[in-house]
C-alpha positions as CSV (number, residue, x, y, z in Angstrom):
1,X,28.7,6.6,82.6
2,X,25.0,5.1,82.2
3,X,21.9,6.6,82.2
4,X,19.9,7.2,85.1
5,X,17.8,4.5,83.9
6,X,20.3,2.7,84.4
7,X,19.5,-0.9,86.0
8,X,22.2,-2.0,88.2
9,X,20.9,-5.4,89.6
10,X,20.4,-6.3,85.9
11,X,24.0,-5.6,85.3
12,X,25.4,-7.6,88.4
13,X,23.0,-10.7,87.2
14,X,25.0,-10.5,83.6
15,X,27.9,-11.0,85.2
16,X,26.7,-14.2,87.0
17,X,26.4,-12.0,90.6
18,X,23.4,-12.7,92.5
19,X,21.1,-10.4,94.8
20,X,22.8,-6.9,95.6
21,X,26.7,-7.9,96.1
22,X,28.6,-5.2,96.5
23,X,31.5,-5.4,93.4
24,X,34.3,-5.9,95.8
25,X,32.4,-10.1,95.4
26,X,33.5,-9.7,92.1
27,X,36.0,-12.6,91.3
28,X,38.7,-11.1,89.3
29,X,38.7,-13.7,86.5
30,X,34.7,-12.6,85.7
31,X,35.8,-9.1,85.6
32,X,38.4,-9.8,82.9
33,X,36.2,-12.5,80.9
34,X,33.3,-9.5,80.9
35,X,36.2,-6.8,79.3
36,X,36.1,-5.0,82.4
37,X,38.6,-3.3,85.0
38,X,37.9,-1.9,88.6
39,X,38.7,0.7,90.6
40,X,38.5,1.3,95.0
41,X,37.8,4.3,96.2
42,X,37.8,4.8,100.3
43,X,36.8,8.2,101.3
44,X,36.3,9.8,104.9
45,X,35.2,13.1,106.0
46,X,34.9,15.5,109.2
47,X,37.0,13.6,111.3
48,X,37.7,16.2,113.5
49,X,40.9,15.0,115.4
50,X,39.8,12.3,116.7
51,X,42.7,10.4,116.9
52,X,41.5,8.3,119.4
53,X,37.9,5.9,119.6
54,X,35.2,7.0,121.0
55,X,35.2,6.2,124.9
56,X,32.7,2.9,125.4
57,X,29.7,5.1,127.3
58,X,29.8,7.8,124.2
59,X,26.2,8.1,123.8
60,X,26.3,8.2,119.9
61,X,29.3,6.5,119.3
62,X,30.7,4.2,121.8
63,X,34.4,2.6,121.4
64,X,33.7,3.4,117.7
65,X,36.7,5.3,115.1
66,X,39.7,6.0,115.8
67,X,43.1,6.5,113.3
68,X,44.7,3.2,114.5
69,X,41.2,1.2,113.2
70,X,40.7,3.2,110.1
71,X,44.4,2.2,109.1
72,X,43.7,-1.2,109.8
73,X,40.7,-1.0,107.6
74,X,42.9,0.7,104.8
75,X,45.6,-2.0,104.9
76,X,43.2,-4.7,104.7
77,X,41.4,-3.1,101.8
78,X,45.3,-2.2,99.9
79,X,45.7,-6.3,100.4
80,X,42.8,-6.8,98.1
81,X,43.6,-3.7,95.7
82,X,47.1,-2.2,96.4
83,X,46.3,0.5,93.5
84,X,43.1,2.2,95.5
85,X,42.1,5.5,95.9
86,X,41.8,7.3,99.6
87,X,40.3,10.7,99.8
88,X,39.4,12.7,102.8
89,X,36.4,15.7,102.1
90,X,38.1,18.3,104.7
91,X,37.6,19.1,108.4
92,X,40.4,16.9,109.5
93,X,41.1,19.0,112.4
94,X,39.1,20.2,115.7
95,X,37.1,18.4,117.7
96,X,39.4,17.1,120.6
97,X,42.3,18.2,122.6
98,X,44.8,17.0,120.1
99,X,44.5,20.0,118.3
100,X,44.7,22.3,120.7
101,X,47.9,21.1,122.4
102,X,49.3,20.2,118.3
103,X,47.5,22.4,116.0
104,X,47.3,19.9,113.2
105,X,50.6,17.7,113.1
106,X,50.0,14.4,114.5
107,X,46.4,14.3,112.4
108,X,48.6,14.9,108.9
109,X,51.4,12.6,110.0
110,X,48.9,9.5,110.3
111,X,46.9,10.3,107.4
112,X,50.2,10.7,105.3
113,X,51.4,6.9,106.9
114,X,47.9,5.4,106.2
115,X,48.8,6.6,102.3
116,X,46.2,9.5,101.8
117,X,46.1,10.3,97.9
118,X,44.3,14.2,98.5
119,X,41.7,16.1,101.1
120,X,39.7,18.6,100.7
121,X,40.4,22.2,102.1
122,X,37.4,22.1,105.0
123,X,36.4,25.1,106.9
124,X,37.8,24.1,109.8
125,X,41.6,24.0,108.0
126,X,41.4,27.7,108.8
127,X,40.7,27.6,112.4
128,X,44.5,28.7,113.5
129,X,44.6,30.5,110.8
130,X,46.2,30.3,107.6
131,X,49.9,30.9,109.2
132,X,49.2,28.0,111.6
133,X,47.6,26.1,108.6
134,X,51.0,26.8,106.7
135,X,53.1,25.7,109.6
136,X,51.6,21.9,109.8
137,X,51.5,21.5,105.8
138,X,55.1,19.8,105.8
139,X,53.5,16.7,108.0
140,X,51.1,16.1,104.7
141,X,52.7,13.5,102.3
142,X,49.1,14.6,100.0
143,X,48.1,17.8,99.0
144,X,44.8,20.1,100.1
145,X,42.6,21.0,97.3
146,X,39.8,23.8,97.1
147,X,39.5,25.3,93.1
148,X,37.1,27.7,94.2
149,X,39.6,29.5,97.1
150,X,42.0,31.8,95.3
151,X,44.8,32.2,97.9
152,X,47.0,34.3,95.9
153,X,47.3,37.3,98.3
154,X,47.9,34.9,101.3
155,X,50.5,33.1,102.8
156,X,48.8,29.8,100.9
157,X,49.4,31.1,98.1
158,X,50.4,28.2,95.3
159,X,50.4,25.7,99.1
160,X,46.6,24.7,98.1
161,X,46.3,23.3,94.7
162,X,42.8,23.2,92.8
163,X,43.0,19.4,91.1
164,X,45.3,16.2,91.1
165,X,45.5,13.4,88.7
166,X,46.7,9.7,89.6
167,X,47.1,6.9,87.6
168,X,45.0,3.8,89.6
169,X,44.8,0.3,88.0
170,X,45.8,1.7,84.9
171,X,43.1,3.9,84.8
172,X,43.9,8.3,84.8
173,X,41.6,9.7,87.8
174,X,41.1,13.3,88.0
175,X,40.1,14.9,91.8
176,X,39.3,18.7,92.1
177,X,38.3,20.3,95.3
178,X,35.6,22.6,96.2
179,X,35.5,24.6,99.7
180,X,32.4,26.0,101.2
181,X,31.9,29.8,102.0
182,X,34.0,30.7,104.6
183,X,31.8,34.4,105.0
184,X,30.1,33.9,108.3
185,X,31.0,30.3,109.2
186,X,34.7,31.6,109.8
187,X,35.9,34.2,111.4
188,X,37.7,37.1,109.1
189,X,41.2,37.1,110.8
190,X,41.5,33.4,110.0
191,X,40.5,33.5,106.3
192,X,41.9,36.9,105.9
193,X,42.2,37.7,102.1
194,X,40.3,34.2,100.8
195,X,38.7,35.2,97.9
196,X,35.5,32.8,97.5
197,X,34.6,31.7,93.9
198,X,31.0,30.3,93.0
199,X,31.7,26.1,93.3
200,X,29.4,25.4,89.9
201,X,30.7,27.8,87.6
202,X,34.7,26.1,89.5
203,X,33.3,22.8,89.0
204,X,32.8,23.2,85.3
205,X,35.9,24.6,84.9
206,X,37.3,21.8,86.8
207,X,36.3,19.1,85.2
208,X,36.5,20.4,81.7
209,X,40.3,20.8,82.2
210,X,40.3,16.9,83.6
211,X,38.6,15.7,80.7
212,X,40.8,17.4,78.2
213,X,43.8,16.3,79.7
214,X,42.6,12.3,79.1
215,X,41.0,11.6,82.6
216,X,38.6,8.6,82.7
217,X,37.2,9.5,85.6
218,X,36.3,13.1,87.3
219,X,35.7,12.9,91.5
220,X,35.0,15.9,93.0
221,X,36.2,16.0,96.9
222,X,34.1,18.9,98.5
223,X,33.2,20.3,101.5
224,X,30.0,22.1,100.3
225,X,27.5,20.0,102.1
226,X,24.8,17.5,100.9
227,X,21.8,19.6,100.7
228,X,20.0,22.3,102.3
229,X,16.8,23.2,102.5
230,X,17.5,26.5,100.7
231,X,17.1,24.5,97.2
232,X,19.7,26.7,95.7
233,X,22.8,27.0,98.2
234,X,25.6,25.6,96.9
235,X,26.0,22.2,98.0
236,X,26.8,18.4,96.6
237,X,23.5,18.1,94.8
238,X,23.1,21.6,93.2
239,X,27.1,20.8,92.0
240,X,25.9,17.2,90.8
241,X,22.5,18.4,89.1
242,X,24.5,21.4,86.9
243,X,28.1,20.0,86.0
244,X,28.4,17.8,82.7
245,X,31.5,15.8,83.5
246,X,31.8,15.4,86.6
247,X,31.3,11.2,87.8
248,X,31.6,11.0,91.4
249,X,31.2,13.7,94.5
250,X,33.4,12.6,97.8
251,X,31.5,15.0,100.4
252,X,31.7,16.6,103.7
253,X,30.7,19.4,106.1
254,X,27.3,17.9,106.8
255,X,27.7,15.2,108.7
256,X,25.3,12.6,107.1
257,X,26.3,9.3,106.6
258,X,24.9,7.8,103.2
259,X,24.7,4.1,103.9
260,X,24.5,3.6,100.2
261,X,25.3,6.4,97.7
262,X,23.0,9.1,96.2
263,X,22.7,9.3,92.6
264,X,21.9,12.6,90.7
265,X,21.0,12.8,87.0
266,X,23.7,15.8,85.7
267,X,23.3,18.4,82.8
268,X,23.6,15.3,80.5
269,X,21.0,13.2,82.1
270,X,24.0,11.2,83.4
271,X,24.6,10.0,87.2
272,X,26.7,11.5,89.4
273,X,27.3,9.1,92.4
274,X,27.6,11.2,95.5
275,X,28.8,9.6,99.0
276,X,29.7,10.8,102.8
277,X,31.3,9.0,105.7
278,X,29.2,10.6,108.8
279,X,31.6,12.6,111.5
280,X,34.5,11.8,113.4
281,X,36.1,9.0,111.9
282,X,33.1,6.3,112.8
283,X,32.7,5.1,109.2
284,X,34.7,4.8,106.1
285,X,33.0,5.2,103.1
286,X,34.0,2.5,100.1
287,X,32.9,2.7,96.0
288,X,33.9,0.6,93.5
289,X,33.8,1.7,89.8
290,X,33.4,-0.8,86.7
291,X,35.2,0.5,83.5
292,X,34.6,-1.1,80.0
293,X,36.8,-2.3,77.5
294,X,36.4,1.4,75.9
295,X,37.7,2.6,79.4
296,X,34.3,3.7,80.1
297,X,32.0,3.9,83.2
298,X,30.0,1.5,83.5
299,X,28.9,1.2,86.9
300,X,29.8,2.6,90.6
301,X,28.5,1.1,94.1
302,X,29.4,1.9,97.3
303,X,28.2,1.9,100.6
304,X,29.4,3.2,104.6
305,X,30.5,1.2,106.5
306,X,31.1,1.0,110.5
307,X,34.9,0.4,112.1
C-alpha cells in the first residue's frame, strides 16, 4: 500500500475522476485501461438484534436499520459487484427482545441469507454463555473469528477459528479476528476458561501467517474499540500504529460511526485504513480497494452510509 503521503485526489484526477468520487464512480473500462482491479468491502458492527427498524419517534434513530433494509442494501451492492466482501466486527446479539425469547438464531439465520463472508467474536457472543453460544452456531453459514481467544479448554474449542481467506475478484483476501478483554466487561461464568491473548503481539502473528500464505490483502475484523483515552489500551489504533502487514481494520465495540475512514501510518510508515458502522444496524459501512497490475494496493476509500 502507499505512503501516508500518499495523495488520493491526485490519484482519482489521473484516472480522469473529478472532485472526491467515491471509486464505486469508477467506470469499469477506466479501471482496466489504468492496469487496475477493485475490490467491495461492506462491513457492519454492534448490531445488537435489532432485527427490526427503529420505531419512527426513536429519538436517535427514527424508522432507521433494520435486517430486511441492510439486505436490500447488500443485494443492490452484489448487483454491481457479485464478488464483494461482507464482514460483521462482533456484537451481533443483545439489545432487543429477540434475543431473549431466541438467544441468537433468527440474527445468524438472516445474516447467513444476506451471504455474510465472517464476524468477529464480540463481547456480547458470550452473554448466554458459551453453551448457548454453541447451541446457535449451526444457524451461521460464516464462521466467528477472535485469534487472540484460546478456547481450547471450552466447549468452543476448534468452533471459533482465528483467520479466513477468500478468493474476491480474483484477488486472495486474508481476515483475522481480534476480541476485546472479556475480564470485567463479562461476567466469569459466561467466559469461563477464555484465556485472553495480547491483540498486537496476535495481530502480528496474524498477519504474518496471511502474508506467507500469498494474501494480497490483510483485514483485520475486531472488536477492540477505536480508541481510548488511556493511549495505550488495546484498541483499533494502537493495533494499526504497531502491526507491519496489516491493510485494513473492520471495527466494533465503540460505537462510533466514521463517516469516512481513519488512516494510521503502521510500523512501516504505511496506512492502515480503519472504518466502523455506528450501532444497531443504522449504517453500513462500504470501502473500495484499488489493486495494481503487480496485485498491489494502491488505494482504499470508503465511507458510512445511512439505510
Amino acid at each position: 500500500m502507499k505512503t501516508m503521503h500518499t495523495d488520493r485526489r491526485s490519484f482519482l484526477r489521473s484516472l480522469g475522476i473529478a472532485g472526491t468520487a467515491i471509486l464505486a464512480g469508477i467506470p469499469a473500462i477506466a479501471l482496466r485501461d489504468a492496469g487496475l482491479g477493485k475490490l467491495t468491502i461492506l462491513h457492519t458492527n454492534d448490531t445488537h438484534s435489532r432485527i427490526d427498524p427503529y420505531p419512527g419517534n426513536d429519538p436517535n434513530y427514527p424508522g432507521m436499520g433494520g435486517y430486511a433494509r441492510r439486505a436490500t442494501i447488500i443485494n443492490e451492492a452484489r448487483k454491481k459487484d457479485p464478488d464483494l466482501i461482507l464482514l460483521d466486527a462482533g456484537d451481533i446479539f443483545q439489545g432487543t427482545p429477540y434475543f431473549n425469547f431466541y438467544v441468537g438464531e433468527p440474527e445468524l439465520r438472516l445474516m447467513t441469507k444476506m451471504g455474510y463472508d465472517a464476524s468477529a467474536f464480540g463481547n456480547h457472543e458470550f452473554d448466554n454463555g458459551m453453551d448457548g453460544f454453541l447451541e446457535v452456531l449451526p444457524n451461521a453459514g460464516f464462521p466467528f473469528l477472535a485469534a487472540n481467544y484460546d478456547f481450547s479448554d471450552t466447549v468452543l474449542a476448534g468452533r471459533v477459528g482465528k483467520n479466513v481467506t477468500f478468493i474476491k475478484n480474483g484477488y486472495k483476501i486474508g481476515v483475522y479476528g481480534l476480541g476485546i478483554d472479556p475480564k470485567g466487561l463479562v461476567s466469569r461464568n459466561l467466559y469461563g476458561d477464555t484465556v485472553y491473548h495480547d491483540p498486537v503481539e496476535v495481530a502480528r502473528e496474524q498477519e504474518k501467517e496471511l502474508k506467507s500464505l500469498g494474501c494480497d490483502l490483510v483485514i483485520c475484523l475486531s472488536h477492540l474499540g477505536l480508541r481510548y483515552r488511556e493511549e495505550d489500551r488495546a484498541s483499533d489504533e494502537v493495533t494499526a500504529r504497531n502491526t507491519y502487514d496489516t491493510d485494513i481494520i473492520i471495527g466494533g465495540h465503540t460505537h462510533d460511526r466514521l463517516k469516512t475512514p481513519e488512516r494510521i501510518a503502521n510500523m512501516k510508515n504505511r496506512e492502515v485504513v480503519i472504518g466502523q458502522a455506528g450501532y444497531g444496524g443504522t449504517y453500513i459501512g462500504y470501502m473500495e480497494v484499488l489493486f495494481n497490475g503487480d496485485r498491489e494496493i494502491n488505494l482504499v476509500e470508503g465511507y458510512t452510509t445511512i439505510f
